[in-house]
N, C-alpha and C positions, 0 to 999 in steps of 0.2 A: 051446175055445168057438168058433162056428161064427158069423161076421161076413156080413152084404152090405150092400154099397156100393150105394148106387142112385144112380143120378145122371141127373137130369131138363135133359132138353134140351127148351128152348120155341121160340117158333116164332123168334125175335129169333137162335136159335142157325145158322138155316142162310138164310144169305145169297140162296137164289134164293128165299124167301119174302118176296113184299113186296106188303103189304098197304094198295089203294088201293079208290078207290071202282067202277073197272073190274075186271073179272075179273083172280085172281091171274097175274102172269108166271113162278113157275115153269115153265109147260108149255112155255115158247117155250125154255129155256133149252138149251144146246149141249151134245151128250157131254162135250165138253173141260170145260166148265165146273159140271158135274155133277162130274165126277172132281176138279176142283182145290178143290172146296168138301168133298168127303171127304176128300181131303187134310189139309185143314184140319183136318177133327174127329179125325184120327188125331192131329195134336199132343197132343190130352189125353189119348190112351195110355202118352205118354212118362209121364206124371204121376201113371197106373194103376200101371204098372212100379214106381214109386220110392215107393207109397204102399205097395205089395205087399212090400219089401225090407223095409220095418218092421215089419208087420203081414198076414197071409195073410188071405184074404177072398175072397167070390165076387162076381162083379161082375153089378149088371144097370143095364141103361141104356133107361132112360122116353121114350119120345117122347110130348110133351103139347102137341098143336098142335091147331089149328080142325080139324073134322072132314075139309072139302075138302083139304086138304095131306097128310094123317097117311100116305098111302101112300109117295109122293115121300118125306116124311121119315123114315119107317121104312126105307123102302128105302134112303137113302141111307147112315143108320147103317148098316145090313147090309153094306152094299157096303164102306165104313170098316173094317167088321170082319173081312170078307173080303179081303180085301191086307195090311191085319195080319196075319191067319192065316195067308197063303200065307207070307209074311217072317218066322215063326216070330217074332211078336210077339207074340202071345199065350202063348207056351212054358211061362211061368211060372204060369198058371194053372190049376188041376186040371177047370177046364173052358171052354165057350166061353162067352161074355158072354150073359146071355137080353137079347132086347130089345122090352118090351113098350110097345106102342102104346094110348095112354089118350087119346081124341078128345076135343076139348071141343065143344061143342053150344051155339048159341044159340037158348034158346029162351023 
């Protein structure tokens, strides 16, 4: 039987979004710190890995943030998934993770 994982990152998930009454400061933020924040979101591959040894599955992961952010945050998953991939972190998968971007809208 044929399983996917979905797993929904919001905006609370990536630390250069922070959300004031001034315009957002992700854009001011540094290479270095753009990379140490995908960093981060690579920790919860370890936990893809070890959910996978139980159970085989295809994985997709949701970015569901304000519509201003969703590229920043799509791309940074991507980028996430991209050094996992180069690091054959992904190996165990029979394929690569999709990663689809769902905006929210205030309207």
């Amino acid at each position: 039987m044929f399983i996917e994982v979905d797993v929904v990152y919001l905006s609370y998930d990536f630390g250069g979004l922070r959300f004031r009454r001034e315009p957002m400061s992700y854009r001011d933020m540094t290479p270095a710190r753009r990379a140490n924040e995908a960093s981060w979101h690579r920790g919860l591959f370890k936990v893809f890995r070890r959910m996978y040894a139980v159970r085989g599955f295809q994985l997709a992961l949701c970015v569901d943030v304000w519509d201003g952010a969703g590229e920043y945050a799509k791309g940074l998953v991507e980028q996430a998934i991209a050094v996992e991939k180069a690091g054959k972190g992904f190996d165990y998968l029979p394929s690569k993770p999709s990663v689809i971007y769902s905006p929210r809208r205030d309207y």
